[in-house]
TORKOL-4160 file (C-alpha; in steps of 0.2 Angstrom, whole numbers, padded with zeros to 4 digits, m for minus):
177
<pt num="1" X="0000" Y="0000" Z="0000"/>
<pt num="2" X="0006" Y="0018" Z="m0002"/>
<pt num="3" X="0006" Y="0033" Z="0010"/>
<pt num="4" X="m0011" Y="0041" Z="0013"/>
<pt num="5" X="m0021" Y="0052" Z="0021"/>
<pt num="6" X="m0032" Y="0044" Z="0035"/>
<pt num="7" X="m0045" Y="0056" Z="0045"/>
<pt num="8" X="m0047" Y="0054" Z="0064"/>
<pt num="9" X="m0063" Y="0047" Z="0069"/>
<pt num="10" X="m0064" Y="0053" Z="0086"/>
<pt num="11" X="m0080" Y="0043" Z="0090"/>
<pt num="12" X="m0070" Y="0028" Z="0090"/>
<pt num="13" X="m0054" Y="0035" Z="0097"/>
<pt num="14" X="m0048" Y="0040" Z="0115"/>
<pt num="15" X="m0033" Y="0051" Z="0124"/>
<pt num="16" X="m0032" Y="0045" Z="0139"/>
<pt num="17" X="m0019" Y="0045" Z="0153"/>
<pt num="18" X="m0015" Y="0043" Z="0174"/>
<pt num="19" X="m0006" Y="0048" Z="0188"/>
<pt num="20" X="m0001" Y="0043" Z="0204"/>
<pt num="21" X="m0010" Y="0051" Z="0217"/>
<pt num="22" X="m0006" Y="0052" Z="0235"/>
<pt num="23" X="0005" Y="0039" Z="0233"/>
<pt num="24" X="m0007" Y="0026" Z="0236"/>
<pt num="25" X="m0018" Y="0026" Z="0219"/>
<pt num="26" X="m0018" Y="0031" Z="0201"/>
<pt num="27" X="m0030" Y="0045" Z="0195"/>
<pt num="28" X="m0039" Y="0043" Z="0176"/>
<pt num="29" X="m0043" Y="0056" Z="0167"/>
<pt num="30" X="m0046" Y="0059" Z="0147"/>
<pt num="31" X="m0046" Y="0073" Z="0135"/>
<pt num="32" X="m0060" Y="0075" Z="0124"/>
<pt num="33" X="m0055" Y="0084" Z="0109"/>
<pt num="34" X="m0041" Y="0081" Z="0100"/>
<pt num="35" X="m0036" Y="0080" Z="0082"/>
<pt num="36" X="m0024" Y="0073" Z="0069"/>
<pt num="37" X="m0015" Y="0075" Z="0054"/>
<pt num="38" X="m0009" Y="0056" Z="0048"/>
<pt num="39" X="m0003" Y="0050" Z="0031"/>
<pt num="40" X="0003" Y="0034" Z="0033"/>
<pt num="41" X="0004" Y="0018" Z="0024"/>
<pt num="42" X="m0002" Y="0007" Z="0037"/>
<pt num="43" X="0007" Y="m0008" Z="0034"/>
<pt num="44" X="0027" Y="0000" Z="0034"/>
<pt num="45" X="0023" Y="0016" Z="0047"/>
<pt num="46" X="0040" Y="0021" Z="0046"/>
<pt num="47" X="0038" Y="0033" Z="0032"/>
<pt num="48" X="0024" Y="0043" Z="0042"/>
<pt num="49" X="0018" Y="0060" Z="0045"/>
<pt num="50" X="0010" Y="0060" Z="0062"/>
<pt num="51" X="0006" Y="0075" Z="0071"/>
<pt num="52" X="m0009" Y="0076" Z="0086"/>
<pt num="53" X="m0016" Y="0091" Z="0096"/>
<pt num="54" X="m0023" Y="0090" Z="0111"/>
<pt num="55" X="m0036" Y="0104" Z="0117"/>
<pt num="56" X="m0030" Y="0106" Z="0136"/>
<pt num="57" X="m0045" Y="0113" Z="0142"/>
<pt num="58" X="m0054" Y="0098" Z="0137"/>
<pt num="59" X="m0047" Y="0086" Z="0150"/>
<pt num="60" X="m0058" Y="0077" Z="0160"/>
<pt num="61" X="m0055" Y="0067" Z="0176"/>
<pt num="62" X="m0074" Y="0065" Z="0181"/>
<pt num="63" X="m0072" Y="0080" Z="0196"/>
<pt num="64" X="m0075" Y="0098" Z="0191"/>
<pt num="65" X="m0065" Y="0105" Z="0204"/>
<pt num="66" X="m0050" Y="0095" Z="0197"/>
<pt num="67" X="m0053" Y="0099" Z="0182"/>
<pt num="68" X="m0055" Y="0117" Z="0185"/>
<pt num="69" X="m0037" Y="0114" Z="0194"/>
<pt num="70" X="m0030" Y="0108" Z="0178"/>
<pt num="71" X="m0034" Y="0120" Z="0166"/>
<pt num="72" X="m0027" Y="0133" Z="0179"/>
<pt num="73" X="m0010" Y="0142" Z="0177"/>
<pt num="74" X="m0006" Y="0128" Z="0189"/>
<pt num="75" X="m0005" Y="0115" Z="0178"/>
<pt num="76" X="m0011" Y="0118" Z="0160"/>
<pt num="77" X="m0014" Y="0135" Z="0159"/>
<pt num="78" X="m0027" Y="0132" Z="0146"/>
<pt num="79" X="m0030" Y="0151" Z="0143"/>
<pt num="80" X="m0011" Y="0154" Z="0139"/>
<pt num="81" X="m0008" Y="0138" Z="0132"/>
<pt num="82" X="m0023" Y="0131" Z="0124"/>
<pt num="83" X="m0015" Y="0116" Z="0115"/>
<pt num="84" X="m0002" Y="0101" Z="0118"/>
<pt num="85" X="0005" Y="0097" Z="0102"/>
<pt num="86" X="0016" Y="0080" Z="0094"/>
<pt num="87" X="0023" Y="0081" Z="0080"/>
<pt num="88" X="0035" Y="0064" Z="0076"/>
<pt num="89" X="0052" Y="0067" Z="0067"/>
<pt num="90" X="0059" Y="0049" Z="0071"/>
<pt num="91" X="0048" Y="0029" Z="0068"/>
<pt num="92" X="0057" Y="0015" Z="0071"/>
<pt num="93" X="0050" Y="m0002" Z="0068"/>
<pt num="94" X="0054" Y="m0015" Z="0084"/>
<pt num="95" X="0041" Y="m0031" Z="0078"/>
<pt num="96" X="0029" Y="m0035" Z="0065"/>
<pt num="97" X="0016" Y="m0020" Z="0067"/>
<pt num="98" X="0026" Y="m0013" Z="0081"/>
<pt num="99" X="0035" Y="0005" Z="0082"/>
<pt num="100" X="0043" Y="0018" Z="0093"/>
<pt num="101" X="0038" Y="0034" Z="0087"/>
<pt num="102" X="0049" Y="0050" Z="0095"/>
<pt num="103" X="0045" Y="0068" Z="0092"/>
<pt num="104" X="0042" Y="0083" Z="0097"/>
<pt num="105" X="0030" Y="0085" Z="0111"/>
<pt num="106" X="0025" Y="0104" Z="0116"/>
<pt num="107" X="0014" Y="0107" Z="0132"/>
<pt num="108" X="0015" Y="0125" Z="0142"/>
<pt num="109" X="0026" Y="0131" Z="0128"/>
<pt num="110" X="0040" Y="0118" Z="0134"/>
<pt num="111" X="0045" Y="0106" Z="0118"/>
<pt num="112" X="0055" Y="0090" Z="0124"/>
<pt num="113" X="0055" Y="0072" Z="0114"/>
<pt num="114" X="0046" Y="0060" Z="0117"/>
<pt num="115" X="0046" Y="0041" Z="0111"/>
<pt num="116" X="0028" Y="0031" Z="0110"/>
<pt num="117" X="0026" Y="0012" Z="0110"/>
<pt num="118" X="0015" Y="0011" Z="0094"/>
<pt num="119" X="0002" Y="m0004" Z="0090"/>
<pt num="120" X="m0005" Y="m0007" Z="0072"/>
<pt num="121" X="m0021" Y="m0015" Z="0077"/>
<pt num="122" X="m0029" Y="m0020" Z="0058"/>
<pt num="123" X="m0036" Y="m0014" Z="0044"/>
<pt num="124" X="m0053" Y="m0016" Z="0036"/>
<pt num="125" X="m0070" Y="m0009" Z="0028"/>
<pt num="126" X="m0085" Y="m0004" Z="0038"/>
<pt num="127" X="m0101" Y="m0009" Z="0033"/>
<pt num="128" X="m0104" Y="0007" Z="0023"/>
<pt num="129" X="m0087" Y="0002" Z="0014"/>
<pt num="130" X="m0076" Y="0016" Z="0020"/>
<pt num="131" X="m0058" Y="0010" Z="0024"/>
<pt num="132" X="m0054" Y="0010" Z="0041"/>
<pt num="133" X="m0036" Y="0009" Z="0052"/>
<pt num="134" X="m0035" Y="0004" Z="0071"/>
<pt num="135" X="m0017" Y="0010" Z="0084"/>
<pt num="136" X="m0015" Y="0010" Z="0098"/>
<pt num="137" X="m0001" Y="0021" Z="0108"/>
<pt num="138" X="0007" Y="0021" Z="0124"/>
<pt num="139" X="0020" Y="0032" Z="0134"/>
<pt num="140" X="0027" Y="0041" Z="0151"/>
<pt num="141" X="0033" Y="0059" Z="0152"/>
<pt num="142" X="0037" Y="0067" Z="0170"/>
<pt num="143" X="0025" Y="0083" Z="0170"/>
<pt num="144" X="0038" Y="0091" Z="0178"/>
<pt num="145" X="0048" Y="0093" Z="0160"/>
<pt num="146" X="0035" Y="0104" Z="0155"/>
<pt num="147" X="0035" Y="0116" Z="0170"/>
<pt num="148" X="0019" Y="0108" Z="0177"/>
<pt num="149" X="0025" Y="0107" Z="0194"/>
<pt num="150" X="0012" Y="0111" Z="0206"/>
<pt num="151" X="0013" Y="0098" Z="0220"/>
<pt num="152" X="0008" Y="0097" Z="0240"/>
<pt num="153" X="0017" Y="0090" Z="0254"/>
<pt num="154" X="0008" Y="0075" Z="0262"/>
<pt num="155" X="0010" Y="0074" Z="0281"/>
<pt num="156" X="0014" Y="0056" Z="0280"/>
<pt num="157" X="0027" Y="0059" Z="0268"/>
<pt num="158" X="0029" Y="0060" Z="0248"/>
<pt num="159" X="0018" Y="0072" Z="0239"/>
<pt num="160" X="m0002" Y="0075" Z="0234"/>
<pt num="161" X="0002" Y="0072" Z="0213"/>
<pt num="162" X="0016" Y="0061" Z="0205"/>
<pt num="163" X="0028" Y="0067" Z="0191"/>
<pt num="164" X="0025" Y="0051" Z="0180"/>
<pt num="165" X="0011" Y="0050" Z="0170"/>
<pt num="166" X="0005" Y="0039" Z="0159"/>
<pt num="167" X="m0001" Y="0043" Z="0141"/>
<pt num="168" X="m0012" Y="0028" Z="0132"/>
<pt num="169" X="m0021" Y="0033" Z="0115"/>
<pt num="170" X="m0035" Y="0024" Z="0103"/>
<pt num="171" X="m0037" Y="0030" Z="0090"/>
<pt num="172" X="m0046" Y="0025" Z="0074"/>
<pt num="173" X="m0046" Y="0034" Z="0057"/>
<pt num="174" X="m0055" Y="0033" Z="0039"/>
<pt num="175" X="m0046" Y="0035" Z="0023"/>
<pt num="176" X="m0047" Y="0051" Z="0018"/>
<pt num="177" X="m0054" Y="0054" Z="0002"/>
């Protein structure tokens, strides 16, 4: 197959990702609007052109309060920094259907790389006969890289938020026409 255009189908795609809090548990949260730019011949990714925006004020832990926390110059400071972007410069194939894709990851203004474990789920038609690719994508960064460093002390010991956190995507997309 040769490199084409594929077309996020957010419906059937997710941003997900979670955090160690108190030191005791792991926090969930998702972002709900994100977009893509992908052209890719899905059977050999290594020729790709991937990049992916994140809407930070979307995210979404299923608590207002926290959210409201997120998006605040505390965190994301969504109103000076509307947007995460990633934009990979570097896909390496490690298995059949498995990469590592590195780029550039921007978030409060701070761009650092970052590599992804990549998972070519399949390929196939739906039932109205549009073409359809599945991946799935995983990764850590430490928050504090981007300047997102807001923490408390805990009286027992250690702090309220962890620096690690874990990114997990699904994301489905059509061929573009």
């Amino acid at each position: 197959m040769t490199k084409t255009k594929w077309a996020l189908d957010p419906a059937h795609s997710s941003v997900d990702f979670s955090v160690r809090h108190m030191m005791i548990a792991n926090v969930k949260g998702t972002f709900n609007s994100f977009s893509a730019n992908i052209e890719a011949d899905p059977a050999d990714l290594t020729t790709a052109n991937i990049e992916f925006s994140v809407e930070t004020s979307s995210v979404d832990t299923r608590n207002q309060d926290r959210d409201g926390h997120l998006v605040s110059a505390d965190f994301f400071d969504a109103a000076n920094f509307p947007a995460m972007n990633f934009k990979a410069t570097n896909i390496e194939k490690t298995d059949d259907g498995e990469y590592n894709v590195t780029g550039d990851l921007t978030l409060r203004g701070v761009t650092k790389q970052e590599t992804f474990a990549v998972s070519f789920e399949g390929q196939g038609k739906d039932p109205w006969g549009n073409e359809k690719v599945g991946f799935s994508a995983a990764g850590t960064l430490n928050r504090s890289d981007y300047g997102l460093v807001w923490n408390a002390a805990l009286e027992t010991g250690g702090v309220l938020v962890g620096d690690k956190v874990k990114i997990n995507l699904q994301i489905q997309a059509a061929k573009a026409e």
